[in-house]
C-alpha positions as CSV (number, residue, x, y, z in Angstrom):
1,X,83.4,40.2,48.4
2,X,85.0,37.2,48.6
3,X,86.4,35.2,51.7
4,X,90.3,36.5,50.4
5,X,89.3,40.4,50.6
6,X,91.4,42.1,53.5
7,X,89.1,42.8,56.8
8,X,87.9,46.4,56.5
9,X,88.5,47.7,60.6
10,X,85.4,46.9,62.6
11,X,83.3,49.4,64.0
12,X,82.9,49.2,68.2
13,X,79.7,48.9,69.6
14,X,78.6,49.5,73.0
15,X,76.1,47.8,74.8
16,X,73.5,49.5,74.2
17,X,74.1,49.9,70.4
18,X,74.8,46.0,70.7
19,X,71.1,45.4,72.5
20,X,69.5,47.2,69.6
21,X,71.3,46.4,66.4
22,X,70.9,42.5,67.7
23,X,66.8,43.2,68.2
24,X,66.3,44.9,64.9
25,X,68.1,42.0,62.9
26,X,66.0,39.0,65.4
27,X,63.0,40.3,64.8
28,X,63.7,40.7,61.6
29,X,64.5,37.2,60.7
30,X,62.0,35.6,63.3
31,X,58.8,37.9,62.6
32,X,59.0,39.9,59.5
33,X,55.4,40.9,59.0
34,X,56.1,43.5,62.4
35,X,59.3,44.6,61.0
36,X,60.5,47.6,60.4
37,X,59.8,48.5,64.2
38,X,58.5,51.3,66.1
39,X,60.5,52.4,69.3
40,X,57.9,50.6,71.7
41,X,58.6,47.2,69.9
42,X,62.1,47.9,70.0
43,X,61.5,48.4,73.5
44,X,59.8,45.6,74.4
45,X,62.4,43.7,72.6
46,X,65.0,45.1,74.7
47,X,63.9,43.8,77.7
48,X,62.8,40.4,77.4
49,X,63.7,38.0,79.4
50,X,64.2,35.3,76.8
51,X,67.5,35.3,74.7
52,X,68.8,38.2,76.3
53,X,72.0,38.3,78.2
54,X,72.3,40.3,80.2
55,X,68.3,41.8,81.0
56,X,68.0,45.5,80.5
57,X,65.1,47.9,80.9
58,X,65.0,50.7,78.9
59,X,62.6,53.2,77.8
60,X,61.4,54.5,75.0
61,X,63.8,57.6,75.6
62,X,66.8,55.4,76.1
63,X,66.0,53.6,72.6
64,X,65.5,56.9,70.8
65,X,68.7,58.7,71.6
66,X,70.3,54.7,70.9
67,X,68.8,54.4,67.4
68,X,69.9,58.4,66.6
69,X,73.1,57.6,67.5
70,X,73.2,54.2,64.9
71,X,71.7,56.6,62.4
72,X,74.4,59.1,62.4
73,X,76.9,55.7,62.1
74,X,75.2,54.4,59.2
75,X,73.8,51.4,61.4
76,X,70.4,52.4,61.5
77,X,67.7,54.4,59.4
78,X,64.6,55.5,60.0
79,X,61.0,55.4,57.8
80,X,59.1,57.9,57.9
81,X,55.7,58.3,56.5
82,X,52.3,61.1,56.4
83,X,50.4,60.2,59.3
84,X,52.2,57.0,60.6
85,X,54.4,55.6,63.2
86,X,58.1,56.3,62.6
87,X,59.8,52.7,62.5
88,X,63.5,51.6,62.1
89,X,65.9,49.2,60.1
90,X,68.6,48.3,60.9
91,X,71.5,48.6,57.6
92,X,73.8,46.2,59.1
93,X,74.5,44.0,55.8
94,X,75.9,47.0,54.3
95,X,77.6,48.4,57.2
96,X,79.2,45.4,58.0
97,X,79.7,44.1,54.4
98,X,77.7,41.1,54.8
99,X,75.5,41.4,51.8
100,X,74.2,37.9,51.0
101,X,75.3,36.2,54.4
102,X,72.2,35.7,55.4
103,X,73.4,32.9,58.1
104,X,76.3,34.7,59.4
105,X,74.1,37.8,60.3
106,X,72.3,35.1,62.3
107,X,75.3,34.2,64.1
108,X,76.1,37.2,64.7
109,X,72.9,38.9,66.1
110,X,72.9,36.3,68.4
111,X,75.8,37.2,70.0
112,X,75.0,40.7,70.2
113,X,72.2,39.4,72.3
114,X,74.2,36.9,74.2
115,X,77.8,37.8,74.2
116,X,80.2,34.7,74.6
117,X,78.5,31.6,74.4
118,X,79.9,28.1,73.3
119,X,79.7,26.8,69.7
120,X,77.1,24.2,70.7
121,X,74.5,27.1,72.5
122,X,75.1,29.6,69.5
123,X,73.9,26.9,66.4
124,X,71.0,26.2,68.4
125,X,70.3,30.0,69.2
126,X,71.0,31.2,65.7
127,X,69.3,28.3,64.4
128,X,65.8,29.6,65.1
129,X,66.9,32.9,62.9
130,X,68.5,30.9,59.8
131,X,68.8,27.4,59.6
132,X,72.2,25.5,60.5
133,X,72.2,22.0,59.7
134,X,75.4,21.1,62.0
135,X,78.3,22.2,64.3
136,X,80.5,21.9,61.2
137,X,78.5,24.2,59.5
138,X,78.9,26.7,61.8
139,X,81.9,26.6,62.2
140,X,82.3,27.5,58.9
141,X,80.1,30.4,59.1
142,X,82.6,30.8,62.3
143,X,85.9,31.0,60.6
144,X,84.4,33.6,57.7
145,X,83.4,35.8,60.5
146,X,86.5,35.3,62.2
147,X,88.8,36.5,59.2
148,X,86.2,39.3,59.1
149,X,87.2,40.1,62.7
150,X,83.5,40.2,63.2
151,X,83.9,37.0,65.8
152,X,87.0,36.1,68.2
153,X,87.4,32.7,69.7
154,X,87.9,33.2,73.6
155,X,89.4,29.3,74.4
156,X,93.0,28.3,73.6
157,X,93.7,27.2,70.1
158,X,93.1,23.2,69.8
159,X,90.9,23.3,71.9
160,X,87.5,20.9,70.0
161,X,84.9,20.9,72.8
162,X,83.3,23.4,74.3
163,X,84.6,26.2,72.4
164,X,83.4,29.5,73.2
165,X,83.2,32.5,71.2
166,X,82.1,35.9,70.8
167,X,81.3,39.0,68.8
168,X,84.3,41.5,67.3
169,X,82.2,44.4,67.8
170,X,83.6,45.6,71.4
171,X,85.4,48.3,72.2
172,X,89.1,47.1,72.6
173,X,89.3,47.9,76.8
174,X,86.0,46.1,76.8
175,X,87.3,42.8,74.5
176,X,90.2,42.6,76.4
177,X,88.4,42.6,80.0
178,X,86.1,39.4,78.4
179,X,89.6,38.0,77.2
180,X,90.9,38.3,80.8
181,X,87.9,37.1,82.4
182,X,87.6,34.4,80.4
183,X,91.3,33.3,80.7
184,X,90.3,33.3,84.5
185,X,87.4,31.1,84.1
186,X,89.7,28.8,81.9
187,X,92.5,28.3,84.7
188,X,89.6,27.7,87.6
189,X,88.6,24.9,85.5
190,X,91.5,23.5,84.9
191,X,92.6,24.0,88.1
192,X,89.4,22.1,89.0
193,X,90.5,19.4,86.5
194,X,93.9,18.9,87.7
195,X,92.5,18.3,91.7
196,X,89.6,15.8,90.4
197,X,92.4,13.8,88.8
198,X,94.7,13.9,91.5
199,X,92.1,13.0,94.0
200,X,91.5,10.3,91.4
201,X,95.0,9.3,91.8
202,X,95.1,9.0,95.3
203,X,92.0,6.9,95.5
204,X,94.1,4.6,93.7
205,X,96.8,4.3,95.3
206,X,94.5,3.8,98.3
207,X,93.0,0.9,96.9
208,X,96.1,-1.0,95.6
209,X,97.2,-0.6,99.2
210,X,94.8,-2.3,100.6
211,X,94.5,-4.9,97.9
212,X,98.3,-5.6,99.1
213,X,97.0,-5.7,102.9
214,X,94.4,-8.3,101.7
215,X,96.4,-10.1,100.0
216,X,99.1,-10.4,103.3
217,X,95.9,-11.3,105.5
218,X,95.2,-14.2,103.4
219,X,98.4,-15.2,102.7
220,X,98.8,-15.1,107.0
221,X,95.4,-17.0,107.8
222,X,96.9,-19.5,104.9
223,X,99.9,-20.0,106.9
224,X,98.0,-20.3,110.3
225,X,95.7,-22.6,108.9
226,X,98.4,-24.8,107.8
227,X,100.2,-24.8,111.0
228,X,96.8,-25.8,112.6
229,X,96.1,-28.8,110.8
230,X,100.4,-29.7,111.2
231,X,99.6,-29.3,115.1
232,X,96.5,-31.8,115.3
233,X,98.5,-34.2,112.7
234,X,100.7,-34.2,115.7
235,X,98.4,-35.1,118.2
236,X,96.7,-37.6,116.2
237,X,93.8,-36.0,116.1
């Protein structure tokens, strides 16, 4: 498929689907030899406290009716074998058409785990599942994702430093309440902004007034001190 192809429609996710889909892919990447998983790893993957956002804690009961469901959606299978643990896969390169992409699953599974994050936090995150060698480069990753619909960019457009963005895989209600929210955290800041530099302003203003006042003083003391020295002249002093 190449970076022209139209966007197939992306599948929503919800949370829970979103926790384990972005476990099975980390681990994964970050250690293969215990991948497949069993529903305890998957777990115990869950509910780390590291690299999660936000902290969950599931059971094994919780996981197994979550996996079921990403089996009947083609998300998720299952292995099976005489005598052994059942463990799970996820199938997410070919149910989201990213066969090859090896970094932009990276990305991707990171925010699954994380949710909206800034460019900067996401390279280093992903970085420890698939190299990326700058913020350029991700970005790149970025904008293939993003004609994927597979990531949306949450600040306003021109924006170059501390852009944050976020998976495509929400329900729409649920996208549109991070939009909002986010939008709300946008205007606080620059509502923030716009009172530093006024104060900034003011502060100023205050000093070039009383650069002027300093300026009178001396100019007064000048004149008194010349009127002095005119007064003793006088008296022949």
């Amino acid at each position: 498929m190449t970076d022209e192809t139209p966007a197939a429609a992306v599948p929503a996710l919800n949370a829970r689907e979103r926790r384990v889909l972005g476990v099975l892919v980390e681990k994964q990447k970050t250690t293969p030899e215990y991948y497949p998983m069993t529903i305890a790893a998957i777990v115990t993957a869950c509910n780390q406290k590291s690299n999660r956002d936000p902290v969950t804690n599931y059971d094994a009961d919780d996981v197994e009716e979550i996996l079921d469901c990403l089996r009947k959606r083609g998300a998720a299978v299952i292995l099976e074998g005489s005598g052994r643990v059942p463990k799970w896969k996820h199938t997410l390169y070919d149910w989201l058409d990213l066969k090859g992409r090896a970094a932009e699953m990276a990305v991707l599974a990171e925010l699954l785990l994380r949710g909206p994050q800034t460019e900067g936090d996401l390279r280093g995150r992903a970085g420890r599942m698939n190299e990326i060698p700058d913020l350029t480069a991700l970005q790149t990753l970025l904008q293939y994702l993003s004609g994927r619909g597979l990531v949306v960019t949450l600040s306003p457009p021109g924006q170059r430093r501390g852009v944050v963005v976020t998976h495509g895989l929400y329900p729409p209600e649920e996208l549109e309440r991070i939009r909002s929210s986010h939008a709300h955290i946008l205007t606080k800041q620059e509502e923030t902004t716009v009172t530093r530099a006024s104060s900034a302003t003011i502060s100023n203003e205050e000093v070039a007034a009383l650069r002027a006042e300093i300026d009178a003083l001396k100019a007064t003391v000048a004149s008194l001190s010349a009127e002095f020295h005119e007064f003793k002249a006088a008296l022949g002093a």
